[in-house]
Each structure stands twice: as structure tokens, then as C-alpha cells.
C-alpha positions in Angstrom: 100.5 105.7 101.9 100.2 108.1 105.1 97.2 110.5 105.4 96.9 113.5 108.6 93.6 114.3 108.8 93.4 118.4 110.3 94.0 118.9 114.0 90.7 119.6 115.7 90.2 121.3 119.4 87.5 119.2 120.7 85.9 121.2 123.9 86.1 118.3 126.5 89.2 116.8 128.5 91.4 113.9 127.4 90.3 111.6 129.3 86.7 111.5 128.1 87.4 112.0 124.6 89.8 108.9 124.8 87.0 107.0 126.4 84.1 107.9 123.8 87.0 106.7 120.7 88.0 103.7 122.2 84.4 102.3 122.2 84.1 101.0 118.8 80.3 101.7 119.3 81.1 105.4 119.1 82.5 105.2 115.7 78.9 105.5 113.6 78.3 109.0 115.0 82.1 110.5 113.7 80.5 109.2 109.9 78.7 110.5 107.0 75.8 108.6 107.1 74.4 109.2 103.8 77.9 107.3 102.8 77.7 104.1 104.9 75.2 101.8 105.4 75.1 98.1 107.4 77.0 99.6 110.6 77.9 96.9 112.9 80.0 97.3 116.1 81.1 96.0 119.8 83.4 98.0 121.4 86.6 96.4 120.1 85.3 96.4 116.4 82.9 97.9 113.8 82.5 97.5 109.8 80.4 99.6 107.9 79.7 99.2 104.2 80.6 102.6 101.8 79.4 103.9 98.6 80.4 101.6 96.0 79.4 98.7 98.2 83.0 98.4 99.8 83.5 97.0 103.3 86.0 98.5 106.0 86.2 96.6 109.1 88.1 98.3 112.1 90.1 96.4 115.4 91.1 97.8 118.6 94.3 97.0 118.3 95.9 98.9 121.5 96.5 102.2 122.8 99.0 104.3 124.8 98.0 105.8 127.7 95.3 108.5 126.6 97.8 109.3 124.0 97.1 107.6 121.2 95.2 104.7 119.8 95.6 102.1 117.7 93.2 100.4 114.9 94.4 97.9 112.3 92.3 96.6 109.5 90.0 93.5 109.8 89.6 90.4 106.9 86.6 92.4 105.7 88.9 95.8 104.6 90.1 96.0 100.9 93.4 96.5 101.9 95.8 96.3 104.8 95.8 99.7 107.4 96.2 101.2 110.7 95.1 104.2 112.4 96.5 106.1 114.8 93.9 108.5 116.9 96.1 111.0 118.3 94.4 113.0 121.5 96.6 115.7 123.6 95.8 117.2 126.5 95.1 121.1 126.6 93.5 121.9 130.0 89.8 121.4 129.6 90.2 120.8 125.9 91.5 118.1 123.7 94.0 118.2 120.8 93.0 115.2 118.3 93.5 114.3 114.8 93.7 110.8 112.9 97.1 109.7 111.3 96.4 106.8 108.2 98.9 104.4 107.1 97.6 102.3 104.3 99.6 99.2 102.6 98.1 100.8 98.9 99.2 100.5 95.3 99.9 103.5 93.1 96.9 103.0 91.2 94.4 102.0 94.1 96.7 105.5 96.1 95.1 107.3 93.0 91.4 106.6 93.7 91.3 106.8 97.4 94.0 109.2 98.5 91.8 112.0 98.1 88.3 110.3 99.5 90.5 109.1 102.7 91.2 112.6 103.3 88.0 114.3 103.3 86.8 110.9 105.7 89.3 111.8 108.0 88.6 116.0 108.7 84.9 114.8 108.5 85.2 112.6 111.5 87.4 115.2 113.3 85.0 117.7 112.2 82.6 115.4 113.9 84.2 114.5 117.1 84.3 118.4 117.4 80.7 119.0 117.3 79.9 115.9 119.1 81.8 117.9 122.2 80.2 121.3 121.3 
């Protein structure tokens, strides 16, 4: 299953946007925190407990250049997924959005196709306004 969230302009360069993402520390502040509780992080990994009492546990798992980066699933996740952070470069400002790619039944698609999605816009929505 493959989610885009929107594309966001986020008003600070590349390079510092990168930065803030790849620290796994950073992560809490892109969430709804009346959804999660029992945020833990370094800055290669976080996990984070949601409504319905369901760990997701996040890796670094490598980037490309400022580009793009990479986070895979840990143990703790209900099921195998990777996201890709996408950040271009637009003068002073930065191009970003967050690509999913879930290993997901139909049924389990069903129930969290829709959630995912409004996750995803509300951290870009997020990173925006952290930049603002």
C-alpha cells in the first residue's frame, strides 16, 4: 500500500530542513499529541504509542544527499513499512512531503488507509508551521 501525503512549502532552505528531519528527536513536534503518548527517541530512532494503544517504532535507515530520507519500521510496528521524506530545494524555501509504503493486508489497508493519510498532511502541515 503506497500513501503521498500533500506537498508542503516549508519557509526555510534544504539543508536545514534535512537536518531538523533526520534527527529522530525532532519527530514528536511533526505529531498530534493528543494522539500519541510514551514518545521515546535518539536521533536514529523514535516509537510512540497511538490511540488504540498501538506501537510504531521508526529507524534511520539512510538518506540521499538532502534529497530524500529513508525510515523503515522497527520490531515494535504492527506491520512492515518505509518512509521516504522527500525535501527539494526552492531558493530559500523547501519542497517536502512524505511518500508511505506499507507491506498491508486488504482488510488491515481498510482500517488504516485513511488514518495514515490524514498523519501524513498533519506532519507536513506541521513541519510547515514549525518553519513559519
Amino acid at each position: 500500500m503506497k500513501i503521498n501525503s500533500k506537498t508542503v512549502i516549508v519557509a526555510a532552505p534544504q539543508q536545514e530542513v534535512f537536518d531538523f528531519l533526520k534527527d529522530a528527536n525532532n519527530i514528536i513536534h511533526l505529531l498530534p499529541q493528543d494522539k500519541i503518548s510514551d514518545f521515546k527517541s535518539t536521533t536514529d530512532d523514535c516509537s510512540f504509542k497511538v490511540q488504540g494503544g498501538v506501537t510504531i517504532s521508526l529507524i534511520h535507515d539512510g538518506e540521499e544527499g538532502t534529497d530524500k530520507l529513508f525510515m523503515k519500521s522497527g520490531e515494535k510496528s504492527p506491520f512492515p513499512f518505509r518512509l521516504t521524506i522527500h525535501t527539494g530545494n526552492k531558493s530559500e524555501e523547501t519542497e517536502g512531503r512524505i511518500e508511505f509504503d506499507g507491506e498491508v493486508n486488504m482488510f488491515l489497508k481498510m482500517m488504516v488507509e485513511k488514518p495514515l493519510t490524514n498523519l501524513f498532511d498533519y506532519m507536513s502541515k506541521k513541519l510547515q508551521e514549525h518553519f513559519a
